[in-house]
mmCIF file of the N, C-alpha and C atoms, coordinates in Angstrom:
data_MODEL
# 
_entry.id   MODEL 
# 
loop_
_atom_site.group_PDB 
_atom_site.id 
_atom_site.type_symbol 
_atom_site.label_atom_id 
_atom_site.label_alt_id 
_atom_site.label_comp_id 
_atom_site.label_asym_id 
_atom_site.label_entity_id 
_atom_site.label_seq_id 
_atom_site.pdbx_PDB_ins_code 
_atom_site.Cartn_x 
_atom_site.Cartn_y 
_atom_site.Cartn_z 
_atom_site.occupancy 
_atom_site.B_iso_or_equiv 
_atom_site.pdbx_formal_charge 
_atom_site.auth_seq_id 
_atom_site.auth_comp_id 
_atom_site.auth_asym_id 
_atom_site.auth_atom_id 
_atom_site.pdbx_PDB_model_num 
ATOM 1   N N  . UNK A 1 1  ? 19.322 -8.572  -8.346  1.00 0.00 ? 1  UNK A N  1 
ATOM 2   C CA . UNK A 1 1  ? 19.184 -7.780  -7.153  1.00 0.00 ? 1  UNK A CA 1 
ATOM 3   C C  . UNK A 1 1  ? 20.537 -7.769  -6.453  1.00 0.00 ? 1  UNK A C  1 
ATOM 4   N N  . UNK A 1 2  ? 21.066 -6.432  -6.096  1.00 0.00 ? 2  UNK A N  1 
ATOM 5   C CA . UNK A 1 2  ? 22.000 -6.357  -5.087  1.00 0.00 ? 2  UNK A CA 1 
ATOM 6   C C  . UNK A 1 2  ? 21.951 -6.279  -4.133  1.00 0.00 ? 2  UNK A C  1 
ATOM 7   N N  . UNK A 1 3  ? 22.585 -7.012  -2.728  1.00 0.00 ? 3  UNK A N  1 
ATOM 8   C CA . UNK A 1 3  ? 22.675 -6.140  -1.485  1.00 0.00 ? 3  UNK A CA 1 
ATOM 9   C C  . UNK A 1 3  ? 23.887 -5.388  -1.122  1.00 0.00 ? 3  UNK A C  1 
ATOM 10  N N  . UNK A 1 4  ? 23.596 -4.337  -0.595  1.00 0.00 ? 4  UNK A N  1 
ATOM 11  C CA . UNK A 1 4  ? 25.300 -3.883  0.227   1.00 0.00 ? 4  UNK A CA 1 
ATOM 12  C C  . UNK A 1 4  ? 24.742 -3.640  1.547   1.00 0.00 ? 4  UNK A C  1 
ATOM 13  N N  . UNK A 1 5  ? 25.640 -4.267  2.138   1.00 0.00 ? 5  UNK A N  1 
ATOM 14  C CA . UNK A 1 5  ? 25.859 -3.917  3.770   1.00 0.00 ? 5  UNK A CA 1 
ATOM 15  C C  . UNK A 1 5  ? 26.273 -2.778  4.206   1.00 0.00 ? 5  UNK A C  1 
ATOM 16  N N  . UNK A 1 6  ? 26.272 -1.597  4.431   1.00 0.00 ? 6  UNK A N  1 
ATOM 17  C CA . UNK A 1 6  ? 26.990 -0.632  4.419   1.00 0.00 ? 6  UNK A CA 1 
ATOM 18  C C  . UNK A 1 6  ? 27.941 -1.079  5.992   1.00 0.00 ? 6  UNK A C  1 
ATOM 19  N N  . UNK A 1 7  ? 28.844 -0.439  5.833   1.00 0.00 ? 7  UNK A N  1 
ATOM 20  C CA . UNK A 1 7  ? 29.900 -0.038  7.094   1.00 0.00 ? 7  UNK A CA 1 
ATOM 21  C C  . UNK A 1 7  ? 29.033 0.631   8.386   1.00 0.00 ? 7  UNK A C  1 
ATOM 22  N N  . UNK A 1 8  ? 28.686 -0.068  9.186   1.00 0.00 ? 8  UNK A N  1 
ATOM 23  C CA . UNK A 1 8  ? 28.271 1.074   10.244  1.00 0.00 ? 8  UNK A CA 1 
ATOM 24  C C  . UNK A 1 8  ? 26.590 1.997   10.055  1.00 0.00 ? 8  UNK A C  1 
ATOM 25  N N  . UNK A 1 9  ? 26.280 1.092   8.741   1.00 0.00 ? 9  UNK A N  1 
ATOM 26  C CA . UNK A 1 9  ? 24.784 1.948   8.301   1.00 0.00 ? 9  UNK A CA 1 
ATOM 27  C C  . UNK A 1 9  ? 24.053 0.284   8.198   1.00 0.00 ? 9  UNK A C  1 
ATOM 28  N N  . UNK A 1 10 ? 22.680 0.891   6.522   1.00 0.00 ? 10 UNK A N  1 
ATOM 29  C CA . UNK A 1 10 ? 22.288 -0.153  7.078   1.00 0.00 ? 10 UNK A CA 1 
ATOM 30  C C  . UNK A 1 10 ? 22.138 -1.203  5.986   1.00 0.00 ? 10 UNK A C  1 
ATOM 31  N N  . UNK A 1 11 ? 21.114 -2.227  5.341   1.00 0.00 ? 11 UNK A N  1 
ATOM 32  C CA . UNK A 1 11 ? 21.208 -3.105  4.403   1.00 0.00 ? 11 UNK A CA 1 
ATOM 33  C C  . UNK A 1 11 ? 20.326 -2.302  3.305   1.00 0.00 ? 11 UNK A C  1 
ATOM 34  N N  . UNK A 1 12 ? 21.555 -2.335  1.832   1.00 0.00 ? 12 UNK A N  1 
ATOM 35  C CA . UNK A 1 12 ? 20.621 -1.485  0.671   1.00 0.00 ? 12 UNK A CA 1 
ATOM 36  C C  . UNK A 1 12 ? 20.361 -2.083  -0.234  1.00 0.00 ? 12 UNK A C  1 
ATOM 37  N N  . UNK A 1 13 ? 19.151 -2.308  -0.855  1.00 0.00 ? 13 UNK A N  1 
ATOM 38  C CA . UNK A 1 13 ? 19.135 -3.760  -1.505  1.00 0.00 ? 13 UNK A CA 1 
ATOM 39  C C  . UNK A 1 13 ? 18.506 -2.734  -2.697  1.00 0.00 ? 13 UNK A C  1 
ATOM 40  N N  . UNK A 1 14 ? 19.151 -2.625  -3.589  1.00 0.00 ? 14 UNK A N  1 
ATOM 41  C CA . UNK A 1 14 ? 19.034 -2.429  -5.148  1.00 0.00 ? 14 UNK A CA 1 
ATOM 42  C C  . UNK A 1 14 ? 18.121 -2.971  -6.014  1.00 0.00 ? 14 UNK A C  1 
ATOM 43  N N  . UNK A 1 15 ? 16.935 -2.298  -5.930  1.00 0.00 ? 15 UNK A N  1 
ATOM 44  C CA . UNK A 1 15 ? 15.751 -3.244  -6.728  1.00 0.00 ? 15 UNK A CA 1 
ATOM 45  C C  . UNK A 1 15 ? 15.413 -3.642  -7.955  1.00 0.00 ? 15 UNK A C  1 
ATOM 46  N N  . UNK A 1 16 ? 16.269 -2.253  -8.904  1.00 0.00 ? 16 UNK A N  1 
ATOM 47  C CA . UNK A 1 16 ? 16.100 -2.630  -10.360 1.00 0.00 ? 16 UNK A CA 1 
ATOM 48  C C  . UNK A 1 16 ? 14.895 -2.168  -10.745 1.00 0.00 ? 16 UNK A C  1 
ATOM 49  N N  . UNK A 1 17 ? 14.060 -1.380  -10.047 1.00 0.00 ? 17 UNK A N  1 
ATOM 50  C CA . UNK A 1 17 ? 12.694 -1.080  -10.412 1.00 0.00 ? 17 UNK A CA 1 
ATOM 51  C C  . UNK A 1 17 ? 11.930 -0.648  -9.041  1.00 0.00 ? 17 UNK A C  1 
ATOM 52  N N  . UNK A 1 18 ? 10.870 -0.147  -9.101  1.00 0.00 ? 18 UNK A N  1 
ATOM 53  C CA . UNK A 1 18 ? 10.059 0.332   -8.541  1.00 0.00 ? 18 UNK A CA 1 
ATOM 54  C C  . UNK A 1 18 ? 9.460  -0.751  -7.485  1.00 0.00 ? 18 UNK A C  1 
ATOM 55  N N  . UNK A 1 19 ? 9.580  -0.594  -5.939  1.00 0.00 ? 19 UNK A N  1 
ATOM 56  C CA . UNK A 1 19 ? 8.785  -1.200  -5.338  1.00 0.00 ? 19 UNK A CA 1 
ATOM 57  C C  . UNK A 1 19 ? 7.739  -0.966  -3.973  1.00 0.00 ? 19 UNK A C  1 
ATOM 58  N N  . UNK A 1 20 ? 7.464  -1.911  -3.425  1.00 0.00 ? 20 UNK A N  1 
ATOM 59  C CA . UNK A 1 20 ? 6.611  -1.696  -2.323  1.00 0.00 ? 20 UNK A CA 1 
ATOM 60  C C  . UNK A 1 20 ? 6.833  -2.184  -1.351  1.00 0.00 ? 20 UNK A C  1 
ATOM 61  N N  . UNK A 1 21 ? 6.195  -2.233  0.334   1.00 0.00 ? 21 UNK A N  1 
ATOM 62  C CA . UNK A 1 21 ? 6.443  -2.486  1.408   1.00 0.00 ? 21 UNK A CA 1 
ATOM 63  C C  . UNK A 1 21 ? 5.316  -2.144  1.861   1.00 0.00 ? 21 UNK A C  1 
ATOM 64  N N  . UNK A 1 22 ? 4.300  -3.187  2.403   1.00 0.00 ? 22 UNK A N  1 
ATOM 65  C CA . UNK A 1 22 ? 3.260  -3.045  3.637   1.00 0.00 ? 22 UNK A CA 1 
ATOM 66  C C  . UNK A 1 22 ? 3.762  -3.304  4.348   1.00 0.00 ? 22 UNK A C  1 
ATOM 67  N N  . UNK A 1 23 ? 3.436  -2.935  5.537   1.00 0.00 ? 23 UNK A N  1 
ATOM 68  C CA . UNK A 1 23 ? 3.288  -2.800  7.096   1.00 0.00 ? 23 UNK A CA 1 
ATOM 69  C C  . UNK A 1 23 ? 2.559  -2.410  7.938   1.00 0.00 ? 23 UNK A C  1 
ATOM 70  N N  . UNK A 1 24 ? 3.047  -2.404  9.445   1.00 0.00 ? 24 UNK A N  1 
ATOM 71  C CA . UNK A 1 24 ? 2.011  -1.959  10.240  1.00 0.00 ? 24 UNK A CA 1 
ATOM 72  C C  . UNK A 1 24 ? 1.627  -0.656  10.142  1.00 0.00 ? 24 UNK A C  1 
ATOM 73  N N  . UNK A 1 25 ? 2.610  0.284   9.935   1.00 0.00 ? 25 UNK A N  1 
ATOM 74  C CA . UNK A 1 25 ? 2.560  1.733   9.075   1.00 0.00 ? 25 UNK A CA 1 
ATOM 75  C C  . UNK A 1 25 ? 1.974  1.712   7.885   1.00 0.00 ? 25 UNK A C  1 
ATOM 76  N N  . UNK A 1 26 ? 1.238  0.611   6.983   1.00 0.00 ? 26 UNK A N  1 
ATOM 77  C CA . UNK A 1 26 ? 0.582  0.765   5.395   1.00 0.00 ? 26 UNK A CA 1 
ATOM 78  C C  . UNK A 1 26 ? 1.911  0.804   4.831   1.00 0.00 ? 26 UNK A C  1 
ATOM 79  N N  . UNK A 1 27 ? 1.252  1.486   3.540   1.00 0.00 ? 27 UNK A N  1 
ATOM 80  C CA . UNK A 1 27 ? 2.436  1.078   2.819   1.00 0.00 ? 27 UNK A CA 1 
ATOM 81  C C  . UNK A 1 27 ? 3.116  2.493   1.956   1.00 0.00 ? 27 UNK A C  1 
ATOM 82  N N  . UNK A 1 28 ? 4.472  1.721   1.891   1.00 0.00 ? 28 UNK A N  1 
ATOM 83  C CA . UNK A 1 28 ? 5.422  2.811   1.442   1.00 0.00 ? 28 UNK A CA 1 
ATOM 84  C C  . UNK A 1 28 ? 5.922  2.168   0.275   1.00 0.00 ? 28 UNK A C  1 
ATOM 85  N N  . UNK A 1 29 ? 6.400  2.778   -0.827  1.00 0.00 ? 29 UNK A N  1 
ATOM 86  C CA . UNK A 1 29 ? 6.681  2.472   -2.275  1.00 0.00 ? 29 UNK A CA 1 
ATOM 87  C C  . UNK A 1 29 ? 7.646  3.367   -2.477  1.00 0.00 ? 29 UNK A C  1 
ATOM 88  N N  . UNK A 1 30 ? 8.724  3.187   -3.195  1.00 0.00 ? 30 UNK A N  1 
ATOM 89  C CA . UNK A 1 30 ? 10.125 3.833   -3.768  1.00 0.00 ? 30 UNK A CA 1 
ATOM 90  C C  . UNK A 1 30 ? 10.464 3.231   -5.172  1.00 0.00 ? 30 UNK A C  1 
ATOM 91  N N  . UNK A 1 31 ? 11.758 4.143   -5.375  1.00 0.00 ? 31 UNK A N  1 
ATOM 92  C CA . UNK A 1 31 ? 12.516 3.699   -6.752  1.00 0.00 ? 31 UNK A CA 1 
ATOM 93  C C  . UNK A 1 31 ? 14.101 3.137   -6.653  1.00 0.00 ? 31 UNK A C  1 
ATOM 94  N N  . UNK A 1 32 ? 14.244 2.114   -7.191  1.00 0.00 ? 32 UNK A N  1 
ATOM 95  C CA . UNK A 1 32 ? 15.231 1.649   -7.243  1.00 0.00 ? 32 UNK A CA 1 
ATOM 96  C C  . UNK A 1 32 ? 16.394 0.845   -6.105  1.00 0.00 ? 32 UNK A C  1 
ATOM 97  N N  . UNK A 1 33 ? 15.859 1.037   -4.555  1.00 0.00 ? 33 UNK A N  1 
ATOM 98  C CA . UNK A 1 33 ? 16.845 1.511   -3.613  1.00 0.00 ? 33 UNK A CA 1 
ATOM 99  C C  . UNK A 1 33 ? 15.876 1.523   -2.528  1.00 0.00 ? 33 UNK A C  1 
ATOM 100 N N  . UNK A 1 34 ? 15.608 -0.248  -1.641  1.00 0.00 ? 34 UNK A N  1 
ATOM 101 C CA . UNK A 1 34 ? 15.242 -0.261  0.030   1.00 0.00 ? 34 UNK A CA 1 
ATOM 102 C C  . UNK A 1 34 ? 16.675 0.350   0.684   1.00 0.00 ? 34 UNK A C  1 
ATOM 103 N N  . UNK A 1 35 ? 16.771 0.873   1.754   1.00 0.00 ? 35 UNK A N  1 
ATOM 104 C CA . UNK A 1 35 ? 17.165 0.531   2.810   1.00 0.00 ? 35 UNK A CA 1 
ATOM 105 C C  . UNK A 1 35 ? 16.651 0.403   4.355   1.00 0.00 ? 35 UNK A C  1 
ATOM 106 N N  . UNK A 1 36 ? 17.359 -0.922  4.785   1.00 0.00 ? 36 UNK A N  1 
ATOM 107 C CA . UNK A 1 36 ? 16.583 -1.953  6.045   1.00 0.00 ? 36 UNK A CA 1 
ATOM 108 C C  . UNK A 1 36 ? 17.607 -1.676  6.842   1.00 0.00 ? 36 UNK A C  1 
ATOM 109 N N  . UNK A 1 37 ? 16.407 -1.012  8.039   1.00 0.00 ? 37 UNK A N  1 
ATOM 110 C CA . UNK A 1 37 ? 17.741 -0.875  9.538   1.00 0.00 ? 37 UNK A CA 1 
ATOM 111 C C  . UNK A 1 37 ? 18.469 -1.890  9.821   1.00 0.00 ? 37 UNK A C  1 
ATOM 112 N N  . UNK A 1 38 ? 19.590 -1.860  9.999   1.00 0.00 ? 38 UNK A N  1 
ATOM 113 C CA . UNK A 1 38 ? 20.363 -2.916  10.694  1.00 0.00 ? 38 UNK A CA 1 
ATOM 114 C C  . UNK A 1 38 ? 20.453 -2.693  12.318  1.00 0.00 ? 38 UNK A C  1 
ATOM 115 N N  . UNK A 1 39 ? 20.829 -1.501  13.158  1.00 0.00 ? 39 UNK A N  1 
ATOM 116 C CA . UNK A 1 39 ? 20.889 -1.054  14.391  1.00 0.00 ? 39 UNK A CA 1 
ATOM 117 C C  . UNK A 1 39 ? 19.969 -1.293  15.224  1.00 0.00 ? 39 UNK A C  1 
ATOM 118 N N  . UNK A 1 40 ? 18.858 -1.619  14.797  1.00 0.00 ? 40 UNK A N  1 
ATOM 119 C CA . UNK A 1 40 ? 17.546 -2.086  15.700  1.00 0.00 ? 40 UNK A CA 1 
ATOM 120 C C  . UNK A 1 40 ? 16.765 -0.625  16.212  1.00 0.00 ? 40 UNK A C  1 
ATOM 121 N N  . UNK A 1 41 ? 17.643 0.426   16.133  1.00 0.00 ? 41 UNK A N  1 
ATOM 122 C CA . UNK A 1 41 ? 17.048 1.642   16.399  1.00 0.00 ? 41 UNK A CA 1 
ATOM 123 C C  . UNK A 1 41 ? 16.041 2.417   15.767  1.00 0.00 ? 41 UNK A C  1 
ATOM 124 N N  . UNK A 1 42 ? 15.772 2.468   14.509  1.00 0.00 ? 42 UNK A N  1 
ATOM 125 C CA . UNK A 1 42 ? 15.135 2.899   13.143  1.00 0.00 ? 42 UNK A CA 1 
ATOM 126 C C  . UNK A 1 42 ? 13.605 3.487   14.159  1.00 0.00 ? 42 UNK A C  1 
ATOM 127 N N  . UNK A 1 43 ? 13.221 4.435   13.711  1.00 0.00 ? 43 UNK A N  1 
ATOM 128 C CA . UNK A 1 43 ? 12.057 4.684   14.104  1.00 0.00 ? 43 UNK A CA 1 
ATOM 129 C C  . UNK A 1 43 ? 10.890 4.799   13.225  1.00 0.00 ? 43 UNK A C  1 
ATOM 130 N N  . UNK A 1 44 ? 11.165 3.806   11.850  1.00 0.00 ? 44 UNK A N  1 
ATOM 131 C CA . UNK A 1 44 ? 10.574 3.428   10.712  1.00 0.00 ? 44 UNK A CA 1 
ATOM 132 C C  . UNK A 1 44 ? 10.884 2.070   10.372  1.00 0.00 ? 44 UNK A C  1 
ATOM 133 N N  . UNK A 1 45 ? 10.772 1.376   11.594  1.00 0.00 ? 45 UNK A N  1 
ATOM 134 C CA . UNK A 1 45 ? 11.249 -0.182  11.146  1.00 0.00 ? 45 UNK A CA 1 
ATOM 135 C C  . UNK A 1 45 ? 10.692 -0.608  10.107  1.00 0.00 ? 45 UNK A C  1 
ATOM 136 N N  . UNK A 1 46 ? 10.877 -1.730  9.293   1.00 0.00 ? 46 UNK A N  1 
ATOM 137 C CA . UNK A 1 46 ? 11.927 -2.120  9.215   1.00 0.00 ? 46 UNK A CA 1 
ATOM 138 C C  . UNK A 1 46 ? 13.108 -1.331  8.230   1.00 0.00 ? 46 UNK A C  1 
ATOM 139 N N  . UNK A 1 47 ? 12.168 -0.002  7.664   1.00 0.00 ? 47 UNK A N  1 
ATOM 140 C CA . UNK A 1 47 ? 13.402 1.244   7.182   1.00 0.00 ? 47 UNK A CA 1 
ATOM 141 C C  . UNK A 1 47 ? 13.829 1.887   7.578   1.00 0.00 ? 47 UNK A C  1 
ATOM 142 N N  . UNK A 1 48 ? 15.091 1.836   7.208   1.00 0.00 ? 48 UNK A N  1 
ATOM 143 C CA . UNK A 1 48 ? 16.479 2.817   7.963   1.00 0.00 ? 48 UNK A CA 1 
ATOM 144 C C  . UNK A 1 48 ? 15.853 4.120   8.091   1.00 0.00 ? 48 UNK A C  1 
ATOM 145 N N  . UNK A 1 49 ? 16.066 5.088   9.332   1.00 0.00 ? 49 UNK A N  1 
ATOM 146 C CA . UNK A 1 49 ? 15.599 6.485   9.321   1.00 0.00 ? 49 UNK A CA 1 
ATOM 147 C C  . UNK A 1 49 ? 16.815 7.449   9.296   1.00 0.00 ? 49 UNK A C  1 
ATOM 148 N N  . UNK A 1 50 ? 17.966 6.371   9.228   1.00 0.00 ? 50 UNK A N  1 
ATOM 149 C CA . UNK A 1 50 ? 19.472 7.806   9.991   1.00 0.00 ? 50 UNK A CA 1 
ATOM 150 C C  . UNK A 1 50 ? 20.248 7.842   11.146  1.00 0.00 ? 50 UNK A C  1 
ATOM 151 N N  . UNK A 1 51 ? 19.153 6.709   11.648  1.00 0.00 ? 51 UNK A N  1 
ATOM 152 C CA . UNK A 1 51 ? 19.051 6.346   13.272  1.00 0.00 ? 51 UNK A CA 1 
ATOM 153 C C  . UNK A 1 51 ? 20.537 6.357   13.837  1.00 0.00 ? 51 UNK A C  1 
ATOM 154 N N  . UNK A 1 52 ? 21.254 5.027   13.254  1.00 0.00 ? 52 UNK A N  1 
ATOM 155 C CA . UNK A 1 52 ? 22.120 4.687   13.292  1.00 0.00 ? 52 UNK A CA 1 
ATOM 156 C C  . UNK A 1 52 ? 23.869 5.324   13.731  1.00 0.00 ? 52 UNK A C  1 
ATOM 157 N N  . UNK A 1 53 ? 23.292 6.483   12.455  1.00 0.00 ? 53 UNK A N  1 
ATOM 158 C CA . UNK A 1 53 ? 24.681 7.629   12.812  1.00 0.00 ? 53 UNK A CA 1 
ATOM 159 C C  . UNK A 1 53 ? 24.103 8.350   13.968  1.00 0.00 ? 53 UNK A C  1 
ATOM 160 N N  . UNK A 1 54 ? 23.638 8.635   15.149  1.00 0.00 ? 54 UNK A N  1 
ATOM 161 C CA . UNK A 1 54 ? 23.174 9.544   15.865  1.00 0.00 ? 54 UNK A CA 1 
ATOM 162 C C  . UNK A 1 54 ? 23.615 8.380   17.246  1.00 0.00 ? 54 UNK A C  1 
ATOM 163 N N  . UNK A 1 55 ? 23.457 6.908   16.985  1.00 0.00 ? 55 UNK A N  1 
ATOM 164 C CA . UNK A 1 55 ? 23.573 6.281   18.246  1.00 0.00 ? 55 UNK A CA 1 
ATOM 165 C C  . UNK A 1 55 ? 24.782 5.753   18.017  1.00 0.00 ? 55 UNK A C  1 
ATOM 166 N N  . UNK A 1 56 ? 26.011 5.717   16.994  1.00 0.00 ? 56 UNK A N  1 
ATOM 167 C CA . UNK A 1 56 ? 27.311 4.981   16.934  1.00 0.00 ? 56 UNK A CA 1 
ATOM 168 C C  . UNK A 1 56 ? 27.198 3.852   16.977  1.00 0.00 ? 56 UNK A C  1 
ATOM 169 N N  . UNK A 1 57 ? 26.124 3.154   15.706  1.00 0.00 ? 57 UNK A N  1 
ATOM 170 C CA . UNK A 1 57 ? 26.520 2.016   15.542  1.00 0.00 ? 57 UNK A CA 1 
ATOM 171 C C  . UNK A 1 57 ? 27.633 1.556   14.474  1.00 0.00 ? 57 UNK A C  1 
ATOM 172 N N  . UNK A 1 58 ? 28.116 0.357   14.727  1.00 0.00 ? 58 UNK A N  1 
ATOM 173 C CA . UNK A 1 58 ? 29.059 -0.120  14.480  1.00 0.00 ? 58 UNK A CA 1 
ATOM 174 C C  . UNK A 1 58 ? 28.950 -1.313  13.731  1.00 0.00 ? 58 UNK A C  1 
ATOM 175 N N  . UNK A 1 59 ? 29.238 -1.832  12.242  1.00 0.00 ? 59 UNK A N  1 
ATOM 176 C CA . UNK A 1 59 ? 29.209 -3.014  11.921  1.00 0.00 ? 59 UNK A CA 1 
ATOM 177 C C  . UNK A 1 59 ? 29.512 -3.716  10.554  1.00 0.00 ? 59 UNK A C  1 
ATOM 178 N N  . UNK A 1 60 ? 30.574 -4.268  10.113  1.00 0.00 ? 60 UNK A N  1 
ATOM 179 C CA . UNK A 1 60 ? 31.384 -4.650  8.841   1.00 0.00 ? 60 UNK A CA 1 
ATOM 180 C C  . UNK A 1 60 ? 30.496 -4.436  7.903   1.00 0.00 ? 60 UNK A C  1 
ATOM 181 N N  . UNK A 1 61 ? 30.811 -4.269  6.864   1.00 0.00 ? 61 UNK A N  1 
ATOM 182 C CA . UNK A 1 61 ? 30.014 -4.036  5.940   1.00 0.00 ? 61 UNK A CA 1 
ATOM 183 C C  . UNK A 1 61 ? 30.491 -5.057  4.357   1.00 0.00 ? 61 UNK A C  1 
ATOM 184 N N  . UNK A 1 62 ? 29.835 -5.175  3.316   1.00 0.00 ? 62 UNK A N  1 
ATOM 185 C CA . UNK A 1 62 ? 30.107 -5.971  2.339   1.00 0.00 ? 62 UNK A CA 1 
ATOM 186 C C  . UNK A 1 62 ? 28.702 -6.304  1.036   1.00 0.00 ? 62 UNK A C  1 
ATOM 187 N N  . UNK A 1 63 ? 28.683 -6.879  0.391   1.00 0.00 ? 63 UNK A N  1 
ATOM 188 C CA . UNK A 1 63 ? 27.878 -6.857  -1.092  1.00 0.00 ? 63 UNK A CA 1 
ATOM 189 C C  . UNK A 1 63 ? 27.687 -8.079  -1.287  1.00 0.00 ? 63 UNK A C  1 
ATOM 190 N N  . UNK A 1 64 ? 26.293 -8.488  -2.002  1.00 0.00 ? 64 UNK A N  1 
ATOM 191 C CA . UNK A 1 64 ? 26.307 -9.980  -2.535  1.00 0.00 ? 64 UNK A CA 1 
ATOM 192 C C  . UNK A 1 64 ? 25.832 -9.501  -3.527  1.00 0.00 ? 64 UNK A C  1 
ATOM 193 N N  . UNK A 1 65 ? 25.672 -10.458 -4.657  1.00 0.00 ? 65 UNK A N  1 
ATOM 194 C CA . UNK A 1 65 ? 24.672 -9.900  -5.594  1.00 0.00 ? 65 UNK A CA 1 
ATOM 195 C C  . UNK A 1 65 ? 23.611 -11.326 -5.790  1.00 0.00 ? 65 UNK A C  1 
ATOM 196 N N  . UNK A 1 66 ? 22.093 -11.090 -6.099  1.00 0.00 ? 66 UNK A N  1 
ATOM 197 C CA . UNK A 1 66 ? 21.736 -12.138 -6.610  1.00 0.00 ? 66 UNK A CA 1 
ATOM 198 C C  . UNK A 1 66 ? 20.985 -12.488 -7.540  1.00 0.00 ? 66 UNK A C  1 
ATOM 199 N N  . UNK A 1 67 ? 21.254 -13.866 -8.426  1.00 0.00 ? 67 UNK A N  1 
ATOM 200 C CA . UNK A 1 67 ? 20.832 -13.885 -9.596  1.00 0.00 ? 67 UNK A CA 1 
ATOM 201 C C  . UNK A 1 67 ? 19.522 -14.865 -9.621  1.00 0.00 ? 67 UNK A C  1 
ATOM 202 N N  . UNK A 1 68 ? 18.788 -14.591 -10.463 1.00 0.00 ? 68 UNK A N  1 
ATOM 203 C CA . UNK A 1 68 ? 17.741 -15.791 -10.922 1.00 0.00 ? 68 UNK A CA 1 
ATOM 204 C C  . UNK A 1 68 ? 18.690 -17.074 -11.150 1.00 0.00 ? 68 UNK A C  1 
ATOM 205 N N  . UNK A 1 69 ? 18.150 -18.395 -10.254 1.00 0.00 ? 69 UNK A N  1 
ATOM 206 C CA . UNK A 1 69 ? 18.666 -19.394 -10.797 1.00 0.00 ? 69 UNK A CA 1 
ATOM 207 C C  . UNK A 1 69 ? 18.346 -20.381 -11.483 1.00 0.00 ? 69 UNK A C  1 
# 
């Protein structure tokens, strides 16, 4: 699994496969590719909506990767 931080956006965590997310909204399922608001703004917490570029947030960005240990 990867994460990237984006620059100023939000956390994209690379799934490698197909996944899911319950919540208070039920649930939402994708391919390959969460992304998690970082800005606190999201009007799909805890997924990024876009929010972010519209209010000028701001914030370093960077990658981990992680392995089974």
């Amino acid at each position: 699994m990867k994460i990237t931080v984006v620059a100023n956006g939000p956390l994209l965590i690379d799934t490698k496969g197909e996944w899911s997310w319950t919540g208070e909204a039920g649930k939402t399922t994708g391919k390959d590719r969460i992304a998690l608001c970082r800005c606190g703004a999201s009007g799909n917490k805890p997924l990024c909506d876009g929010t972010h570029r519209k209010i000028g947030f701001t914030a370093e960005g960077g990658e981990c990767e992680l392995t089974p240990g």
